[in-house]
N, C-alpha and C positions, 0 to 999 in steps of 0.2 A: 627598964627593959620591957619588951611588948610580950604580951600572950605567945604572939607567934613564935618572937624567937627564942622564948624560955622553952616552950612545946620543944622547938627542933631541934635545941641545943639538950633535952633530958631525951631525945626518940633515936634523934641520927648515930649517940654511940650504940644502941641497941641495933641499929639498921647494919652500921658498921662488922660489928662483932655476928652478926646472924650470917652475911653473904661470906664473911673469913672462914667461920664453919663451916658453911655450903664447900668452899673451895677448897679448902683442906677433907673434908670429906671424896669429895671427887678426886682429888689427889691420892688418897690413899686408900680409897676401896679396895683398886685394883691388888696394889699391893698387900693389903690384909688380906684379900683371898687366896692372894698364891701363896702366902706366910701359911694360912690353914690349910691352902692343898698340899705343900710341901708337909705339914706336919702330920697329916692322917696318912702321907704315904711313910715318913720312918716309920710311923707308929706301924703301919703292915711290917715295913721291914726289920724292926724288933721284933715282930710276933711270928717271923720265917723261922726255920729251923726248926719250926715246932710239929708233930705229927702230925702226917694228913690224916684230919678225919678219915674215917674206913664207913663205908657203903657196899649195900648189895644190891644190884642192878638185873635187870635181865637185858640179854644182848636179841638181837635181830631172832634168834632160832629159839628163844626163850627159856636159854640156860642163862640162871645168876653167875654172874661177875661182880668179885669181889674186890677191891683196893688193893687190900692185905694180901690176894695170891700173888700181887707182883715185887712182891717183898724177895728185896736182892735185884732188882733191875733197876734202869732211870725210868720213870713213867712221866713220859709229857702228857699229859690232863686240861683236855681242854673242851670250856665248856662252849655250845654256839647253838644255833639254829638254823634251819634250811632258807629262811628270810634274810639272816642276818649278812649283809653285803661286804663287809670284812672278814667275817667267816668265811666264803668261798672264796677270797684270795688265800688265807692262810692255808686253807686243808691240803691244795696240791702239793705245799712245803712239807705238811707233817705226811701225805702219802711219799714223797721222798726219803725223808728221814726214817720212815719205817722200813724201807727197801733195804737205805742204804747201811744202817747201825741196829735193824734188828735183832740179826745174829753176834752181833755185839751186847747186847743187854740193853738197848734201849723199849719200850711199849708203849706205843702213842694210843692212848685211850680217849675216847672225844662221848659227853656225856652231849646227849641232844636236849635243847629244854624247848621244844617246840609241842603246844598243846596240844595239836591232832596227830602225834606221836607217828608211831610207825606207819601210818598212812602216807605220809607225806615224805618220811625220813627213809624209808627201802628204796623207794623210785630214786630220790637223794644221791643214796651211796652209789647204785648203780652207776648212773650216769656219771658220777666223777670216780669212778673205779677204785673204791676207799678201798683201804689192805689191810689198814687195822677195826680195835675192836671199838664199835658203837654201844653205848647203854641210851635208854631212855630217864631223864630226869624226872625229878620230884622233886614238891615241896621240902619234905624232909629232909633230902640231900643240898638242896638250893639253903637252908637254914644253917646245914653244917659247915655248909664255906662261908658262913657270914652273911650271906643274901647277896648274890649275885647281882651287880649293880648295874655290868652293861655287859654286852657278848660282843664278839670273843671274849672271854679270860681264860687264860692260860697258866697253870703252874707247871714247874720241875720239881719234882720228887726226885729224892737221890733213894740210893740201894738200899739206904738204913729207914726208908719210911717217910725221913723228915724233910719238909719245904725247903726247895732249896731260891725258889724263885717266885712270883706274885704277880701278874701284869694282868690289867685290865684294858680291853680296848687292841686294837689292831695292833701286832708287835710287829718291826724290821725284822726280815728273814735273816739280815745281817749282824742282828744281833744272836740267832744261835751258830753264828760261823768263828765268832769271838768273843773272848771275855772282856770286856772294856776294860779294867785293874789290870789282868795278869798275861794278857791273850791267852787263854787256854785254847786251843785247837779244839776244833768242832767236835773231833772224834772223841776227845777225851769227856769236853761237854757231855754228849749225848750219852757217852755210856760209861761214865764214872759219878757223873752230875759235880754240881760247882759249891763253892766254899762261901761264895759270898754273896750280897743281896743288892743287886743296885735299884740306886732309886728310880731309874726311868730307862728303859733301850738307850742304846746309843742313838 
């Protein structure tokens, strides 16, 4: 047998075996990222149910707002920015839902984390004629939800304090008109808040 083809015959199973990894790797990245994105989102949704941190904020006229005084309402809590371009689709929804279920028990509170603060966030509200209450964010508060990874995010607090919901990223307004599990009606939604954690909007 020659140099040569002792050489190709100890290399080619190596060549072999190295492109089958290449392709099983490309094969399955995809899917091991979504297996890990799927699993950091139970992991929020095992950790719902649990007390929203409590915060003291000042609003627009520079009286603190607290978490805790909305204790016994549903508080839609949402964080976002005057840049953030899914943010201003959302707000005109949660200026409805405050219209329409505030004397119901609902409180939409929208925590702004944009760093030239109320500079920029007064002229904001104005112009999209916000009706509920604004706080300005912080570090400290950005720490207590975990660190805020993209804007929008939004949680539901139910009456007793505790999460009842988690979403990061632009939600369907059609998901707070129905419970995907049980259809709960909006109205009960918004001002009873919900029982259970799904893992992604409908």
């Amino acid at each position: 047998m020659s140099l040569s083809s002792k050489f190709w015959r100890q290399v080619l199973p190596v060549i072999v075996m190295t492109l089958a990894m290449a392709g099983l790797w490309w094969w399955a990245s995809p899917r091991l990222l979504h297996m890990a994105a799927h699993a950091i989102l139970e992991s929020r949704a095992r950790s719902a149910r649990s007390s929203a941190p409590d915060f003291s904020l000042k609003d627009a006229n520079g009286h603190p707002v607290r978490l805790s005084d909305y204790r016994g309402r549903v508080v839609l809590l949402n964080f976002w920015a005057t840049w953030c371009g899914p943010c201003q689709i959302e707000i005109p929804w949660f200026v409805e839902f405050q219209n329409r279920y505030g004397a119901a028990g609902l409180t939409v509170l929208g925590v702004s984390m944009d760093d030239d603060g109320w500079k920029v966030v007064k002229p904001f509200l104005a112009a999209k004629n916000v009706n509920y209450t604004v706080v300005i964010g912080n570090e400290e508060v950005n720490q207590l939800y975990g660190g805020i990874e993209s804007l929008p995010t939004t949680l539901l607090i139910g009456r007793d304090g505790r999460t009842e919901f988690f979403h990061s990223g632009l939600i369907k307004k059609k998901f707070f008109n129905y419970s995907q599990e049980n259809r709960t009606s909006q109205e009960n939604r918004m001002t009873h808040g919900v029982t259970y954690v799904p893992l992604r909007p409908p």
